[in-house]
N, C-alpha and C positions, 0 to 999 in steps of 0.2 A: 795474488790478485789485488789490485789494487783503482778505487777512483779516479779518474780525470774527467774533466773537461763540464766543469763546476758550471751550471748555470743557475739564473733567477730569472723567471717569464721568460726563458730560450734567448739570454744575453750571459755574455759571458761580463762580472762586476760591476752592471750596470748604476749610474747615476740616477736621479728622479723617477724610481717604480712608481706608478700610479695607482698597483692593483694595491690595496687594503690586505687580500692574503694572496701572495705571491705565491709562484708552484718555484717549486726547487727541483735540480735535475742532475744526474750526474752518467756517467760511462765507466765501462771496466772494462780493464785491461788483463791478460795473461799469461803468461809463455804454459800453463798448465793444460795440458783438455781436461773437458767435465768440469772447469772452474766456473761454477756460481753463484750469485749471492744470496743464501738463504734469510739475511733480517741485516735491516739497519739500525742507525741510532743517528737524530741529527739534534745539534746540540747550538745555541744560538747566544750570543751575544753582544752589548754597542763595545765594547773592547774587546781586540783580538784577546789579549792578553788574560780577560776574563773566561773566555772558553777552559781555562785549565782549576776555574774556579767552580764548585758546581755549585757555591751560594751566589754567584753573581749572572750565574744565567738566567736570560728572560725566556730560554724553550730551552726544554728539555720532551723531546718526544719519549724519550729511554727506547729498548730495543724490540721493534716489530717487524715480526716475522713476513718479508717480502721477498720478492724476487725482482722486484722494482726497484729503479731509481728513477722512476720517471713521470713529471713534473708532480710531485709530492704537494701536498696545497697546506700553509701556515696554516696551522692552528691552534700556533699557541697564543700570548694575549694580543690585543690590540695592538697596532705598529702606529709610531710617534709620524709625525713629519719630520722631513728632512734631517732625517736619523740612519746612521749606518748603523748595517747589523752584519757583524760576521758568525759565518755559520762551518761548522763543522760536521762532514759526515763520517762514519763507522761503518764497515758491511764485516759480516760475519760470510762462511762461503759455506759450498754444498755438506760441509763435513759438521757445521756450527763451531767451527775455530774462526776465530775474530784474526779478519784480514785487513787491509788499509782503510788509513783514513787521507783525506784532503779537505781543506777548507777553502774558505774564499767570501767573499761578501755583496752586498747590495745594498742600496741607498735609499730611502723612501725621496719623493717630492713633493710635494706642498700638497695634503692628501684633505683638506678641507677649503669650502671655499672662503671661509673668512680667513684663511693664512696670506690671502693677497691684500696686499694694498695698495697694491700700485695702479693707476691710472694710465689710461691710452692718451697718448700724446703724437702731436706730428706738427708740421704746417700750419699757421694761421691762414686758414681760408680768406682773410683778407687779403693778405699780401700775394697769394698765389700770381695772379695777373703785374704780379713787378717782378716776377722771378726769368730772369731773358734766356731760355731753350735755347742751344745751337740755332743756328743760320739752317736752312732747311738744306741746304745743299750737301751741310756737314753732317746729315741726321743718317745714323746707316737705317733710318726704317722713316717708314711716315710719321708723321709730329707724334709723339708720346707725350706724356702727361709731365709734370715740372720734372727735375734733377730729383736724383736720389736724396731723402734725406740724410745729412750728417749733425746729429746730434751728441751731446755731451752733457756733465754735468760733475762739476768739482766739490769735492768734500774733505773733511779731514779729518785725519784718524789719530788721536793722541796714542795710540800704544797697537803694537803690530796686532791681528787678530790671530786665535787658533786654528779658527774655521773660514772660510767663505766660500760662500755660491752665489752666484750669478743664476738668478731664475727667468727667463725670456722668451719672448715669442714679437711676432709682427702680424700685421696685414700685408701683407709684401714679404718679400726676404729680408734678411739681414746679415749684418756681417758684426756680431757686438767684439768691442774690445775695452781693455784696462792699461793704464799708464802706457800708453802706447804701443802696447804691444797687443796683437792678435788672440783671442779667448777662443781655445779649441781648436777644432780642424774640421768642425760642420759647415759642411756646403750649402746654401740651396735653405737654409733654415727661413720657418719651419715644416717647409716640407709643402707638401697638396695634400688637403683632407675635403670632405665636404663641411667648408669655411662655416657656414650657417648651423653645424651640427655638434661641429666639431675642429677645435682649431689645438694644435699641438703645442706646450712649448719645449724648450729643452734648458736641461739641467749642469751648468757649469762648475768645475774646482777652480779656484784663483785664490785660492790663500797664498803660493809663493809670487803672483802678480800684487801684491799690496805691501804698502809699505806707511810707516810713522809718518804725519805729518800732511800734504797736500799728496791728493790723488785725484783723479778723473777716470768715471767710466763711462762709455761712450759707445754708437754706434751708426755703422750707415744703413740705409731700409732703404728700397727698392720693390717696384711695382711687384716684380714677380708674378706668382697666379692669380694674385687678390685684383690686381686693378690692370695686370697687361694683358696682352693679347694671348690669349686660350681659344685653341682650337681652331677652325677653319673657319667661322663671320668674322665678317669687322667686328674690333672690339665693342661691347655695349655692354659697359661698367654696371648700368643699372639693372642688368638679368643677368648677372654676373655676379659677383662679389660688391666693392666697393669704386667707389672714383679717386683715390687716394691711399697712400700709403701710411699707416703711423706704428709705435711700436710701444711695447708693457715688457717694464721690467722689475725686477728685484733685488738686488744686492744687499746677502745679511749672512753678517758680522756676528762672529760667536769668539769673548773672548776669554781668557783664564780664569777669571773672577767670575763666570757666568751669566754675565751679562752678551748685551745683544744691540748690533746699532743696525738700522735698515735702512739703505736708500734703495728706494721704490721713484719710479717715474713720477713725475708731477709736472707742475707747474713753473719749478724751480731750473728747468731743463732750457738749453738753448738751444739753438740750431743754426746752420747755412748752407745755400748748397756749394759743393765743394768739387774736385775735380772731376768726379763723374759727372757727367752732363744728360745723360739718357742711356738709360740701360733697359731690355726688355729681354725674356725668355726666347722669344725667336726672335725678334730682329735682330739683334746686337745689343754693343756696349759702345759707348762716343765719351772719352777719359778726353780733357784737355789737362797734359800737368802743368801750363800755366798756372790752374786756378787750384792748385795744391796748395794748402795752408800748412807748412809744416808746423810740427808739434801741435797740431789740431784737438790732438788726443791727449795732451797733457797740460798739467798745470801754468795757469797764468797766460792762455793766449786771450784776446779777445775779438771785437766782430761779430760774433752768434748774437745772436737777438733769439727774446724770450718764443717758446714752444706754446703754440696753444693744448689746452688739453679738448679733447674728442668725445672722451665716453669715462664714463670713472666707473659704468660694469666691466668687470675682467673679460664675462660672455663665455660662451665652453669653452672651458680650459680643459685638455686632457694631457696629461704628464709623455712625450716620447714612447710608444712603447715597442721599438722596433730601432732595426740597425740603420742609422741615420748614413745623407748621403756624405759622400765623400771624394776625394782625391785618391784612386789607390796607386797608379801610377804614374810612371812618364815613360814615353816613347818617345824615340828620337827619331829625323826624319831620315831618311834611306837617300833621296835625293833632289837636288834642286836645280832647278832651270832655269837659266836666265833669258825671260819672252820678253826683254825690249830694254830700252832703257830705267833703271831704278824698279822693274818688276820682274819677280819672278814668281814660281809655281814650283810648290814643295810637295813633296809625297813623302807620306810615312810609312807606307806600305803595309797599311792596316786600317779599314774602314774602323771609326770607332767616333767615342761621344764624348765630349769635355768641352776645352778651350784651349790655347793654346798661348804658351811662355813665349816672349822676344824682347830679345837685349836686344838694345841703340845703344850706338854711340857715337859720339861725338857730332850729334846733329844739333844745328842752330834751335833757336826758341819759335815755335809757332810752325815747325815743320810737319806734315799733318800724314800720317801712314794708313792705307786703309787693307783692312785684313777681310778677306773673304774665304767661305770655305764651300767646299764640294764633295759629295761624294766618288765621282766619278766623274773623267776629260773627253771632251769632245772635240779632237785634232790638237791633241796638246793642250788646251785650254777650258776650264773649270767649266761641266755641264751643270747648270743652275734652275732648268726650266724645271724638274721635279720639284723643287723649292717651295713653287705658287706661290704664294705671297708673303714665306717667311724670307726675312732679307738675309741673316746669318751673315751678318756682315759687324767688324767690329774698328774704331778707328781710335786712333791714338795720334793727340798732337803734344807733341815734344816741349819739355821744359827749359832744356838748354843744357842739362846736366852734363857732365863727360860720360856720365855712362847712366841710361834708365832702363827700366824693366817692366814693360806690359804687358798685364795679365788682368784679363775681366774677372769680374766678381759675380755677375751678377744675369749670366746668359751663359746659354751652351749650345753646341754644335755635333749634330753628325757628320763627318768629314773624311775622307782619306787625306785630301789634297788642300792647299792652302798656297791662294792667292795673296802674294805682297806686295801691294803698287806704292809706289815714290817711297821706297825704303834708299833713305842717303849711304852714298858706300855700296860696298859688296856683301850681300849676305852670304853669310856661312852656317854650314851644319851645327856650327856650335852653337849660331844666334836665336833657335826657335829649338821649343820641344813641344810634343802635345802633350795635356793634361789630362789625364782618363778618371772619369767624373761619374760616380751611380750609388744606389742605395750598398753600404758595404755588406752585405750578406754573405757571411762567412764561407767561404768554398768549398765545398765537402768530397767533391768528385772528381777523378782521373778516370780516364779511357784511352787506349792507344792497344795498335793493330800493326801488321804487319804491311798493310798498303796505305802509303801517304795520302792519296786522295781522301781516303777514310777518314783518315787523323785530320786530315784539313777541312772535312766536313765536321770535326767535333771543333775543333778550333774557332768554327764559324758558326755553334751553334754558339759556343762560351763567348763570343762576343756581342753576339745578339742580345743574349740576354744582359750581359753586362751595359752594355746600349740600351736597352730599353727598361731597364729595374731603376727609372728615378724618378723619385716619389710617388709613382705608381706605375705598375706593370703597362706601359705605355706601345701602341701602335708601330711607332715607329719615330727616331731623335731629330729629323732634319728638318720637316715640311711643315705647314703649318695645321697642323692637328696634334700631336703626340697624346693622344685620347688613351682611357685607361677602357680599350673595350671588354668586353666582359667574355667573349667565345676566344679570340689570342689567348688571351690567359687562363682559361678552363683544357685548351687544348694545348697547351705547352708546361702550364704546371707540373705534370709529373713529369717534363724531359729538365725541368728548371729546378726540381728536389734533386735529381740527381747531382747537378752541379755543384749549387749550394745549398745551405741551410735558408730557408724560403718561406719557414713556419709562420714565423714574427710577421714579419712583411706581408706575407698574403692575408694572414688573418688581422693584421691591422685595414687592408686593403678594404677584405668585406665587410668592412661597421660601414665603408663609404657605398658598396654594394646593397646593402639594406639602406642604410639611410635614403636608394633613391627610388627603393620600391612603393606604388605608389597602393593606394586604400583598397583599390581593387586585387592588389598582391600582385599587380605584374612587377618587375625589375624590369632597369636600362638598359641601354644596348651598350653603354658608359657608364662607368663609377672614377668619380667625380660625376654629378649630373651639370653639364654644359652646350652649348652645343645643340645638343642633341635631347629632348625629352619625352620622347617618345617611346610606346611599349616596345619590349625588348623580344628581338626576333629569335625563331627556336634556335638552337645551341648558344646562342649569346643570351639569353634568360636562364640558363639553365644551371652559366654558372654560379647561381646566389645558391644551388645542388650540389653542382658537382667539386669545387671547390671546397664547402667545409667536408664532405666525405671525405676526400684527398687529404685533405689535412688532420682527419681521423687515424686514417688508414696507414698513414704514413709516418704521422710526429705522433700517435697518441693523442691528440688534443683534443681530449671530449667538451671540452667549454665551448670552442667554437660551435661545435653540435648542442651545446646548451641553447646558447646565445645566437644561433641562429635557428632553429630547426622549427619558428613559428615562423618563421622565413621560408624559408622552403619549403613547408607546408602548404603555404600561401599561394606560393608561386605555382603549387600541382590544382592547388584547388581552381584558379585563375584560368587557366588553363581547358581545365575539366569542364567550369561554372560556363566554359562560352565553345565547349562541342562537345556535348551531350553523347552524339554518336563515335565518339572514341578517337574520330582520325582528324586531327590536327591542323583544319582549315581555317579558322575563323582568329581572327585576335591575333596577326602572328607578327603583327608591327610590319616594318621594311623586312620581308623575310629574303634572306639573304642566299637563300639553300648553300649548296659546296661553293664558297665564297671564293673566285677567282681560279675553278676546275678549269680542264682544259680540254677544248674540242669536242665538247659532251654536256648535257644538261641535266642534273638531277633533281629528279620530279621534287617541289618543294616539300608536298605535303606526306612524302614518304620520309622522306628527312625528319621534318618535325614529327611526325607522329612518332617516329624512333625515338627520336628523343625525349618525348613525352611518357614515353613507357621506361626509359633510363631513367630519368627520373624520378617517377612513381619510382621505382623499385630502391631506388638509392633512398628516398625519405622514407620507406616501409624500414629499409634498416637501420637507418638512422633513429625511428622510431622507436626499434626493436634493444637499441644500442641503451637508450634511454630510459628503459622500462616502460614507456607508453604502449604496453602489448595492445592496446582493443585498439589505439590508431594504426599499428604495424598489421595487424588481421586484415582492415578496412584497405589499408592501402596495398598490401599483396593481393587481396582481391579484383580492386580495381587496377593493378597490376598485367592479372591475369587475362581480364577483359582486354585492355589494351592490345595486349600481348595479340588475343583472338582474333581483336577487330584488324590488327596491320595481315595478319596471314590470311584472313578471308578478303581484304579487299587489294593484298599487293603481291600477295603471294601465289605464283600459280603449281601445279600438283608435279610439276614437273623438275621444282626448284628452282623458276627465274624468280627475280623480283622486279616488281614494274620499273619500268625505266630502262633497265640492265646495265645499269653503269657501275663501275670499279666503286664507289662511296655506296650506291642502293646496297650490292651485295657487304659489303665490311659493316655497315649499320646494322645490317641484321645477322650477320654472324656474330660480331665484335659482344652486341646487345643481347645476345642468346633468345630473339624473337621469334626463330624457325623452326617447325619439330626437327625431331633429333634427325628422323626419317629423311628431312630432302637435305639436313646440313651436306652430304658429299655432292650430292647435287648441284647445291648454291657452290660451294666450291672449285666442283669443276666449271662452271658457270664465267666465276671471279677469273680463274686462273687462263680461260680459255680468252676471254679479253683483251688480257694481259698479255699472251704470245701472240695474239691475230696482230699486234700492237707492234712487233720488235721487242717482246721486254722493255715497254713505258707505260708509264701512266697519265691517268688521267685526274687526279682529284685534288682537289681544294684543300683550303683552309680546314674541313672539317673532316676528309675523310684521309689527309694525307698520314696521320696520327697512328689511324689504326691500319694502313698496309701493308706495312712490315708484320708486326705482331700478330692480325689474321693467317697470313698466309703463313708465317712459321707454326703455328698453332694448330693448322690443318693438314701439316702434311709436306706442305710448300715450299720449305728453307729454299732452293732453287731458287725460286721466280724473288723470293723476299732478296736475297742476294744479287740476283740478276735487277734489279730494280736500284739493290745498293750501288753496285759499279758501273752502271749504265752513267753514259756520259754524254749521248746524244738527246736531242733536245726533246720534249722535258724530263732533264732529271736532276739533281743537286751534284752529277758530275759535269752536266753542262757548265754550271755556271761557276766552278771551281774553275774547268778550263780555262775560261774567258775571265778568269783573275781575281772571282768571289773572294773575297776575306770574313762575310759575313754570308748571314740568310739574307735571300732578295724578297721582295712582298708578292710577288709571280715570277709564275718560269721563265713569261717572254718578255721581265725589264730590257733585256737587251738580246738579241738573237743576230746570227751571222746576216739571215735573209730579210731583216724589218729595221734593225738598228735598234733604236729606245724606243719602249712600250708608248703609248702619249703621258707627258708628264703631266695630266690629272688626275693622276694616281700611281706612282711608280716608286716605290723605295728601294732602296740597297739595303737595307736593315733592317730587318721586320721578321722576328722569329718565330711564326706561324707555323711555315713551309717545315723550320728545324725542329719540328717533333717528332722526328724519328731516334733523336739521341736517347729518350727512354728505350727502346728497342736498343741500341748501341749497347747501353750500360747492361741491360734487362735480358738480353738474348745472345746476342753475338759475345759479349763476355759472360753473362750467365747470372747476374744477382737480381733476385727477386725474393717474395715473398708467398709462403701458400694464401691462397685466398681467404681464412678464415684468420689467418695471422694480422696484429695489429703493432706496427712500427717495427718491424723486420722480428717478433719474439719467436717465428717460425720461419726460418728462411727457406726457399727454393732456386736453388744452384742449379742452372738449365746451360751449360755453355751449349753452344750449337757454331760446330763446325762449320766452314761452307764458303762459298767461292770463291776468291782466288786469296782466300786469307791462307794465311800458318799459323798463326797468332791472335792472341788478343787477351787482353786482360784487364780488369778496371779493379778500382778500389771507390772507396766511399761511406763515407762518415755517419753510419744511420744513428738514431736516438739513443740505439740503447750503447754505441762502441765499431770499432773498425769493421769492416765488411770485406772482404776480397776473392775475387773470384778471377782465373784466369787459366789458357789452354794454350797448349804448341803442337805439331805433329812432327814428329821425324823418325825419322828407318821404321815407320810404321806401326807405329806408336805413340798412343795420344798423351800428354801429361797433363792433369788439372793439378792446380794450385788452388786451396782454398783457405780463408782465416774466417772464423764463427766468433764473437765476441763472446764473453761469458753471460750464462743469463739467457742467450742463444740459440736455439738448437735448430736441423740443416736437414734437407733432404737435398741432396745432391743424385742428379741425373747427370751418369756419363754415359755417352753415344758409343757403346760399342758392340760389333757384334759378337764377339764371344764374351757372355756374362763373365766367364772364369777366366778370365786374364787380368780381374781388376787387383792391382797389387801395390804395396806400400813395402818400398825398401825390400824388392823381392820378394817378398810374402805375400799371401793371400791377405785381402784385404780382410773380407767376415774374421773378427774377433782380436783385430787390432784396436789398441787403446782409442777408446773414442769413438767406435765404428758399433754402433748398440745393432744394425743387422742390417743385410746386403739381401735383394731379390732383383731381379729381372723385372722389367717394365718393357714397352713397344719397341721403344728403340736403342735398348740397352741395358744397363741396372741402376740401379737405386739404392742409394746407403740411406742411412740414418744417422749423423754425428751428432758428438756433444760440441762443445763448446771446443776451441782448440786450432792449430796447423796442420794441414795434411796436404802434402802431395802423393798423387798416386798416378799408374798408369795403366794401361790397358790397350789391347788390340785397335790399332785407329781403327776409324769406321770409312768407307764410302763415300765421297763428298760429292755432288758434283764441280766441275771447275766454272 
């Protein structure tokens, strides 16, 4: 048995920690069953090297008795700034023989506010009005604010340093760099937070970028969120952020002899604007490399004129604390069209989010390219009206080079397709690639099944989400809004754990979710507060609830539940404080009920009141989680009430529930609001819809989440299946047919009989609809969790056979170590596959109907290594594992086709 997969605050060797006592994390591996860790020992030091010292260590926890490795919280002394600490872990296993160690480390960041010295700088506000924008004709968006800044500043280093970091952040984006060469690989820095509460920066290595003698470190900053256009009004900087971009930095010097040099932003700083000419988040980006300065970024150019300074408070600084955006891939394009002279129309054959690479060559000076993107064509050519008012347009005029290469910096697009007009020459496959651009949150999940449409609906959830995880769990990458709503992302959260690791991110997300709840305790219907400031409608308030539970439940992350649960307390009392009588009418903002269902109405205040009672009952545990038992008592009680008041005013004796639509019924089963008594009733209710229907559905944004997993829950696998491979309209096989690569934002974006939805609302990427991929991972392959279980320490292995599959199987990287569950049928005979991490232990449910056929390697399965006892359950048996590999097989069961 041995450690992997070393983390600090759920980063694997993160740069610039901001937390003071950092939680440390680690996974275990085994080819052993029954392998667990009974006591660690972690052992800490700022030299690897000193870790085999034990007078040179700064922690020594020495060895406690755990079965944990999971986020452990410093406590040994006080942590320095901008100090690496490597740490070493030890587990001992279930026998108390000391099994593996691994180490790894983490970096503090400027952890007090007088470590800064550095000064905001940008622009002389004087000079603004002599800075000459493109021509408007040239602008890919309406007039934007001056050029990006590109600043610099040279200094000299008499002897090489040991150490250096580059400590940085903007009001705008940026792109910082040293002797001319590029620092890191972060995108989009620093990121979208709520600017007024909290502004990020990020933590850089550049000691082998430095060198004896003259150096320059430099950077370019751009409007980004702070002063461009965010969301759907016209820009209006003053209820917004700022009307200008400037940037705070730090570069410090730690050399042999223990000394220290710092250049910090000041006064000292120059600046000009340089070939970017206007860059905006949605509009575009307009690059002239006429007015390229080479060597800009290094020693001895001149032309910048001095920087004014802006603010010399640094203002909330919080250190990164999450997986910053990035470049993960490149796509190349599949094919390209030539529509006329000098344009064509490229497809990559994959909706997705970034910008896009293009090599020129041999084009004259001042030849001017404009690049437009689409999701999807209408008669061959780029359909733009979903757009509204984002231009997504980027243009590049030519410097005369034999060969140049445009690539924005400083904007991105959702796109399949990619319009190129007056490109000189012939474009080729090789001349363009896309760039695939999102917060990197490490992947954790595979899913794959026997039917491709299946597989291509997982593919199209994994893209979704990758499209839309930048800088905040965002709406949708193309149009002009990309809003970080708060019901998307409370209802696709656990289909988005599954994929990736989501911990960091999301719970960085919600400090911006709190920060925009207002003294009344309502939350927004957005985090970032923009746009939009208005109380937040039921299931979009709810996630400042649902949200840190999820991240409980699933990473272990009791902080979040620290650190928010006066928050969500708030938001039940809010609530409560404005309907007295239980049911959910009063206060409920733009209530949005099943956000974009179909052919059906659900009553709003059956909705809300559901969710008022989720709620309440998730903050009673949350409560309960915390030790506050007298608030956990109060709020299971008004729990209860809740519960009363939806059954006596929506429930009738017969088990409808008012409205009777496919989302009424899955709210109150999903939420456990019905007595037990009319649950088959509701059921047959749900399902009877369902078939009057052809096997389709009807439900929205809110209740699409829970139709699968109700109805397999109750009985149903059928209709849950028959819903999965349904291809006629509305289903997510429709719009796979008609060439989906992603989630669409509704069923009818585009239909054989209407064409496109109206483009005042119409996305191709918008992963709402794709919360069925929890179900995927959770049901049709089988890995889950018992209910009383926290971060898989009790798994529930449910595979569930059933329509026209043979297959399926998934894997997935939970907190504590691998997870795998998967199933095949042939010559009548079912095979499950499963992996338990150590630490681990598994109730596995197999489907079949003779109890006593379940067997391992020919054998009876009760009293094989690992298998602590086997009984029969409803619809099949039930083992109990340790930790460990097991396949086994048994009597297939039944399915229907």
């Amino acid at each position: 048995m041995r450690p992997y997969g070393l983390e600090a605050e759920q980063r694997r060797e993160p740069l610039g920690v901001g937390e003071r006592c950092p939680r440390l994390s680690w996974k275990l591996e085994s080819d052993r069953r029954g392998a667990a860790q009974s006591a660690y020992q972690i052992t800490a030091a700022e030299r690897a090297a000193d870790l085999d010292d034990p007078d040179r260590l700064v922690w020594d926890t020495g060895r406690r008795s755990s079965g944990d490795g999971l986020l452990v919280p410093w406590d040994g002394p006080a942590l320095r700034s901008a100090t690496r600490y490597h740490w070493r872990v030890r587990v001992w296993d279930e026998t108390g023989a000391q099994a593996g160690a691994a180490q790894s480390w983490f970096e503090t960041g400027l952890l007090h506010r007088d470590d800064w010295t550095a000064v905001w700088i940008g622009r002389d506000p004087a000079l603004l009005p002599h800075v000459d924008p493109p021509a408007d004709e040239d602008l890919p968006s309406p007039p934007l604010a001056s050029p990006p800044l590109y600043l610099r500043r040279e200094f000299h280093l008499a002897r090489q340093p040991v150490r250096a970091r580059l400590y940085a952040t903007a009001r705008g984006v940026y792109e910082p760099r040293l002797n001319g060469a590029r620092v890191g690989d972060v995108e989009m820095a620093p990121g979208w937070t709520e600017y007024h509460r909290r502004l990020q920066y990020q933590t850089y290595d550049v000691t082998d970028l430095l060198r004896p003698g003259a150096n320059v470190v430099a950077a370019i900053v751009g409007d980004g969120w702070w002063c461009g256009y965010v969301g759907f009004d016209p820009r209006r900087p003053a209820q917004h952020y700022g009307d200008r971009p400037a940037f705070l930095a730090q570069l410090v010097l730690d050399f042999a002899d223990g000394s220290r040099q710092v250049v910090a932003t000041d006064g000292n700083w120059t600046e000009r604007p340089g070939a970017i000419r206007a860059a905006d988040l949605l509009m575009g980006e307009y690059v002239d490399h006429r007015q390229h300065v080479p060597g800009w970024d290094l020693p001895g150019v001149a032309g910048f004129r001095p920087v004014a300074v802006l603010d010399t408070a640094p203002g909330p600084l919080v250190a990164e604390p999450d997986h910053p955006i990035r470049v993960t891939r490149t796509v190349a394009p599949v094919e390209i069209r030539r529509r006329g002279p000098g344009r064509y129309v490229v497809d990559f054959g994959q909706n997705l989010v970034g910008r896009v690479r293009l090599t020129v060559r041999a084009a004259t000076a001042g030849h001017r390219i404009v690049l437009r993107h689409a999701e999807m064509l209408a008669d061959g050519e780029l359909y733009v009206d979903n757009l509204r008012r984002a231009r997504a347009t980027d243009v590049y005029v030519t410097g005369g080079d034999p060969v140049e290469v445009f690539e924005p910096r400083f904007t991105y697009h959702g796109f399949r397709y990619l319009e190129v007009a007056d490109h000189p020459g012939e474009l080729r496959l090789s001349d363009v690639v896309a760039r695939v651009l999102h917060n990197d949150t490490p992947w954790t999940g595979w899913f794959e099944c026997s039917d491709p449409v299946v597989n291509q609906l997982q593919s199209n959830i994994a893209w979704g989400q990758r499209g839309n995880f930048v800088a905040v769990p965002t709406d949708c990458p193309q149009r002009d809004e990309r809003l970080g709503w708060l019901a998307d992302a409370q209802i696709f959260a656990p289909t988005a754990g599954r994929n990736a690791d989501v911990s960091a991110f999301l719970a960085r997300w919600l400090r911006d979710v709190v920060d925009g709840q207002d003294a009344d305790g309502a939350f927004r219907d957005v985090a970032p507060v923009v746009t939009l400031g208005r109380e937040a409608a039921p299931a979009w308030g709810d996630a400042g609830v649902i949200i840190p539970w999820y991240l409980w439940r699933v990473y272990g992350d009791r902080r979040v539940l620290e650190r928010g649960f006066d928050a969500m307390r708030a938001w039940v009392d809010h609530v409560h404080r404005h309907n007295p009588d239980l049911r959910w009418r009063n206060r409920t903002g733009n209530s949005y009920g099943d956000w974009l269902q179909v052919d059906v109405t659900t009553r709003r205040d059956v909705l809300a009141t559901a969710y008022f009672a989720h709620s309440t009952q998730l903050v009673a545990q949350a409560a309960e989680v915390l030790g506050r038992h007298d608030e956990a008592e109060q709020l299971r009680d008004l729990h209860a009430r809740i519960r009363a008041a939806f059954v006596d005013s929506y429930v009738g004796d017969d088990g409808t529930v008012e409205g009777g639509t496919q989302t009424a019924y899955l709210l109150a089963l999903a939420f456990g609001l019905l007595p037990q008594r009319l649950v088959p009733a509701a059921v047959e209710h749900l399902a009877a819809d369902i078939e009057k229907r052809g096997h389709r559905l009807t439900t929205g944004f809110v209740g699409v989440a829970l139709l699968c997993p109700v109805l397999a829950d109750h009985g149903r696998a059928d209709l849950a299946y028959a819903l999965l491979h349904q291809d006629r309209y509305p289903s997510w096989g429709y719009s796979i047919r008609h060439g989906a690569t992603t989630i669409w934002e509704r069923w009818d974006g585009w239909t054989e009989h209407a064409g496109f939805q109206s483009p005042a609302m119409n996305s191709f990427n918008h992963y709402s609809l794709g919360s069925v991929g929890d179900w995927l991972f959770g049901r049709v392959a089988g890995i889950d969790q018992t209910p009383s279980s926290v971060a898989y320490r009790e798994l529930l292995l449910r595979p569930l056979p059933g329509g026209r599959l043979t297959w399926a199987r998934a894997e997935q990287e939970t907190a504590r170590g691998r997870v795998a569950c998967g199933w095949s049928m042939s010559d009548g005979r079912i095979t499950v596959t499963v992996t338990v991490p150590p630490g681990s232990t598994a109730v596995l449910q197999i489907p079949t109907p003779d109890p006593g056929s379940v067997c391992e390697n020919d054998a009876p399965a009760a009293g094989r290594p690992g298998v602590l006892g086997v009984e029969p359950f409803a619809a099949g048996v039930s083992l109990r594992l340790t930790s460990g590999r097991y396949t086994l097989t048994a009597t297939a069961p039944d399915v229907v086709p």
